[in-house]
C-alpha positions in Angstrom: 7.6 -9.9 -1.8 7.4 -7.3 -4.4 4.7 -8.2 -6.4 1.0 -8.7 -5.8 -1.9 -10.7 -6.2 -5.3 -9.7 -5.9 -6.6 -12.5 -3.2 -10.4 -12.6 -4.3 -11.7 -14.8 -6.6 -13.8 -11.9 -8.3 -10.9 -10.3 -9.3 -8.5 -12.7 -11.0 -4.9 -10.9 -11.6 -5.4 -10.5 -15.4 -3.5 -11.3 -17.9 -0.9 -9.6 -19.7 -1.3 -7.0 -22.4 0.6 -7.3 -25.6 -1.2 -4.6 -27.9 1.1 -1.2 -28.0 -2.2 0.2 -27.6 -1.9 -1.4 -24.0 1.0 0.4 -22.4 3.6 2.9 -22.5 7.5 3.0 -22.6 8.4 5.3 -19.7 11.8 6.3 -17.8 13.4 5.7 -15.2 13.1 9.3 -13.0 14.9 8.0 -9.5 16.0 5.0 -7.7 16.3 5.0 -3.7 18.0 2.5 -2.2 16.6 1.6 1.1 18.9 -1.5 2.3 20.7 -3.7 -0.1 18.0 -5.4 -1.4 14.8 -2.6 -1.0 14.2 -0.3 -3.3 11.7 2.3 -4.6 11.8 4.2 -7.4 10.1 6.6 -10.0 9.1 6.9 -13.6 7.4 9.2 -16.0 3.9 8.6 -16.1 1.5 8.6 -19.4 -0.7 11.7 -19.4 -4.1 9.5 -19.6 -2.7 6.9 -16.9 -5.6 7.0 -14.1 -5.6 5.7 -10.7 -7.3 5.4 -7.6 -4.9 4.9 -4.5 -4.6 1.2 -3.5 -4.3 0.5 -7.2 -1.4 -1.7 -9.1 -0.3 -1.3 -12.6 1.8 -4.0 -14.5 5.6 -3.1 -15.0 8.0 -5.1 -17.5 11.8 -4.3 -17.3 13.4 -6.1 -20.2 13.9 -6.8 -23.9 11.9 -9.3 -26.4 12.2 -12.6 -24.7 13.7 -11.4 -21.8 11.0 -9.0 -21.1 9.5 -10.0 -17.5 6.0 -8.7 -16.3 4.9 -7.8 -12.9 2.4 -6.2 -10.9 3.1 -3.4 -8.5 1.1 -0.7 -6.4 0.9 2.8 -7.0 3.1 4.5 -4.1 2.8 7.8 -5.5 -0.5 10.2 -4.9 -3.1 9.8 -7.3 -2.5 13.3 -8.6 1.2 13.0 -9.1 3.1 13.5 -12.1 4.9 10.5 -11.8 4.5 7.3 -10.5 6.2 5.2 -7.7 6.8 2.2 -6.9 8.4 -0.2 -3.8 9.9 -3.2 -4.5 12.1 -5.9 -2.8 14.5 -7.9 -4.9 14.2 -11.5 -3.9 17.2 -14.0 -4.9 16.9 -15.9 -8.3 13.4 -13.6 -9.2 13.6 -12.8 -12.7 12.4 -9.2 -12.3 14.9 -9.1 -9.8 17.4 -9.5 -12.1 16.0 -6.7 -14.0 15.7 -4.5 -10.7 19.5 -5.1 -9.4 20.8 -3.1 -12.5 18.6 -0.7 -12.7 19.3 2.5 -13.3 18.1 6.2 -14.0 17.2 6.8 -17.2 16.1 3.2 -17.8 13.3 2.6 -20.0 10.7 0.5 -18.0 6.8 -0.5 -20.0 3.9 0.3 -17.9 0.7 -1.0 -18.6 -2.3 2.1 -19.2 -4.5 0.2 -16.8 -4.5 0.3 -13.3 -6.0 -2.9 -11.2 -7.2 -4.3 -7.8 -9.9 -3.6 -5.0 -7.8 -2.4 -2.2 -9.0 1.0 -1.4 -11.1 2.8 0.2 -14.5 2.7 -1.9 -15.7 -0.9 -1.5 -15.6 -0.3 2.2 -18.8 0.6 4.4 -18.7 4.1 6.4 -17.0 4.1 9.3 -14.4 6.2 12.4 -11.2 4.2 12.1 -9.1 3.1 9.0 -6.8 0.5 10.0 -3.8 -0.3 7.5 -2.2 -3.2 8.2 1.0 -3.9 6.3 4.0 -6.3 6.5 7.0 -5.6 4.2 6.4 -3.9 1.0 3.1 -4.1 1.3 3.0 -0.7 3.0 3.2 0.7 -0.5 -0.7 0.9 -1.8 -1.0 2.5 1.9 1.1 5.4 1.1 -0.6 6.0 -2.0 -4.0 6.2 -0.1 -2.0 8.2 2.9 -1.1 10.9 0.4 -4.7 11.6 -0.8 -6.5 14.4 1.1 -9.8 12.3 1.1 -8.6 10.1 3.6 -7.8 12.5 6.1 -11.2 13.7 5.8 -13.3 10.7 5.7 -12.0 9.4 9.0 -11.4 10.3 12.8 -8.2 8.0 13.0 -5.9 6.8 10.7 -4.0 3.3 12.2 -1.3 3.0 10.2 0.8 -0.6 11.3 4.0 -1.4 9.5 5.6 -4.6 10.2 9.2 -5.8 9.4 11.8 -7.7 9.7 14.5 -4.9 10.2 13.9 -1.6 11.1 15.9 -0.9 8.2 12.9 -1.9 6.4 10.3 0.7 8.0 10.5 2.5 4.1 8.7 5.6 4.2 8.6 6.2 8.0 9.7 10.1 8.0 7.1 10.5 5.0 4.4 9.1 6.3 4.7 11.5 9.7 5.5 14.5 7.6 1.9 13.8 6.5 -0.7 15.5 8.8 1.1 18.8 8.0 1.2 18.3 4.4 -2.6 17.5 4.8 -3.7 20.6 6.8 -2.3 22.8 4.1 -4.0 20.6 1.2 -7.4 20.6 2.7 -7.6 24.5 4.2 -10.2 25.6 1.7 -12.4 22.4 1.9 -14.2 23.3 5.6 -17.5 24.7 5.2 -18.0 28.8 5.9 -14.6 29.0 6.3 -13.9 26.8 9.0 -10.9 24.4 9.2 -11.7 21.1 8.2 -11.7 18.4 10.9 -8.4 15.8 9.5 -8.2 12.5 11.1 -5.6 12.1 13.6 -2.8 9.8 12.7 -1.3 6.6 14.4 1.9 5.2 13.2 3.2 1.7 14.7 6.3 0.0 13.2 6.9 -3.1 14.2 10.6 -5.1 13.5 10.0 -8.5 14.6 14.2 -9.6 14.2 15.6 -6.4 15.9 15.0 -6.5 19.7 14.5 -3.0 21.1 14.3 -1.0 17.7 10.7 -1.0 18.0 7.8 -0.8 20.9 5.8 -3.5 19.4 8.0 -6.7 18.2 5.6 -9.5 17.3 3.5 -10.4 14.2 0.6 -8.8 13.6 -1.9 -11.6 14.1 0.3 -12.2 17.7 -0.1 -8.2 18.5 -3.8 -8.5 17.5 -4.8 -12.1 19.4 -2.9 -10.6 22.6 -4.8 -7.0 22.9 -1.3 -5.2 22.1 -2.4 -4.1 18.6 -5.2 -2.2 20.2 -3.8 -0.9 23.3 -1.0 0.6 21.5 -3.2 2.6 18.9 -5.7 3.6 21.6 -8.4 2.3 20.2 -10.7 -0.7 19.9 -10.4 -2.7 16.2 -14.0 -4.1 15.6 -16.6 -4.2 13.6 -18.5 -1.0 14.7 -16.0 1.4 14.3 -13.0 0.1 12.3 -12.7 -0.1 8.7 -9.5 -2.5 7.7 -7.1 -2.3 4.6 -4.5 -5.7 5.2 -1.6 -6.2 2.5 1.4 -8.3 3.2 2.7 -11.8 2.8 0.5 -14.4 2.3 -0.1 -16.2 5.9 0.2 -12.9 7.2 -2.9 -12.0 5.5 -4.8 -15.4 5.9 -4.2 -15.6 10.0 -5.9 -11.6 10.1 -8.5 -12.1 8.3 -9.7 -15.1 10.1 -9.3 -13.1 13.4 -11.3 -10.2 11.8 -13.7 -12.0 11.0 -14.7 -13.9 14.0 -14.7 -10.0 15.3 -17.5 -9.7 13.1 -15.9 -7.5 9.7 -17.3 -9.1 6.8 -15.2 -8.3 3.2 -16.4 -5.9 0.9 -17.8 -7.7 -2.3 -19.4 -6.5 -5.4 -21.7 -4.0 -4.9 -21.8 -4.7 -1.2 -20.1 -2.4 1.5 -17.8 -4.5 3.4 -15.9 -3.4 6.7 -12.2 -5.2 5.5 -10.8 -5.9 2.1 -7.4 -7.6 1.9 -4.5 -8.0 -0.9 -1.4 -10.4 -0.4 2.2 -9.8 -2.1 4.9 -12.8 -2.9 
């Protein structure tokens, strides 16, 4: 888990850059530790670099023939002056070689394009945005979290996090900080003065391996078959009102959208408003 790839045919992850016309050598700002092996961490960002949230950018830590490439989401806000990222190091990886000894300071390439179809425009109008994430997969859900929009496009924002550990449950405290953040953001956006109306937000972490650290302890297609999904967020997930972002491990991702779709969402496609769009990460 860590990296990311695009699950639609229509778009194919690209492939790497080479030009030094197509990315930027950027540092190393901060590195959290979030267990031994999770991590997030930020870097400078190019002045022209442009994102929308939900978006992933290519990273390469490394020199010449070392040099590894890999896709990662934008954690940061689209309006930041840095970037962000969330990444798990996984045993043997080759970037997670890189990642173990890195360090503030580093220098770290970052491609000037940003990539993917997991956010909010492909997707039809609707009341309730569902964000359904397992692992580090929350990531692209924080970036859209953290843009104003969102608060005012929808009534309710469902915002599932599932893990292993609740260890794992990276950006919990940011994520309810939020609404608060939001209010005073958006303040001058009602109309003749009024207060604008922000979605209210729901926020259900799940640890599947630690009995009792969480309400909800299942996977997410398990919570969803049985009704518990729903009945926990107060509020019904189908095609008439919800609108659903999924981004997590790959048979995660294949079991929901199967369910979703004999509920009757259909994916967004080109030039087609969809009600779900989905991305999995290795």
């Amino acid at each position: 888990m860590g990296n990311l790839a695009d699950l639609r045919a229509l778009a194919p992850l690209p492939p790497p850059r080479t030009g030094p016309e197509s990315w930027t050598d950027e540092r190393v700002l901060a590195i959290r530790h979030w267990t031994p092996r999770l991590l997030s961490f930020r870097t400078t960002r190019y002045r022209s670099f442009r994102f929308t949230p939900g978006h992933y950018a290519r990273l390469a830590l490394g020199d010449g023939e070392a040099r590894v490439w890999r896709p990662y989401s934008m954690v940061s806000a689209a309006t930041d002056e840095h970037l962000e990222f969330v990444a798990i190091r996984v045993p043997g990886g080759a970037f997670s070689e890189h990642l173990a000894g890195l360090r503030e300071g580093d220098a770290i390439r970052i491609d000037k394009a940003a990539y993917g179809f997991l956010t909010l425009d492909p997707l039809a109008p609707g009341r309730d945005l569902w964000l359904l994430a397992s692992g580090t997969g929350i990531g692209p859900f924080v970036s859209i979290l953290r843009d104003p929009a969102t608060w005012l496009r929808f009534r309710r924002l469902i915002v599932v996090h599932s893990v292993r550990q609740a260890a794992e449950l990276v950006y919990r405290e940011e994520i309810a900080a939020l609404p608060p953040q939001m209010r005073a953001c958006t303040q001058d956006a009602g109309a003749d003065g009024r207060e604008p109306a922000l979605a209210e937000l729901v926020y259900l972490p799940v640890a599947t391996r630690e009995p009792g650290a969480t309400p909800l302890d299942r996977r997410l297609p398990q919570l969803l078959a049985e009704g518990m999904l729903e009945r926990a967020a107060g509020a019904p997930l189908d095609a008439a009102t919800a609108r659903v972002l999924v981004c997590g491990n790959p048979e995660m991702t294949r079991e929901l959208r199967q369910q979703l779709g004999a509920r009757g969402l259909a994916p967004a496609r080109r030039g087609q408003p969809g009600q779900m769009a989905f991305e999995k990460y290795w």
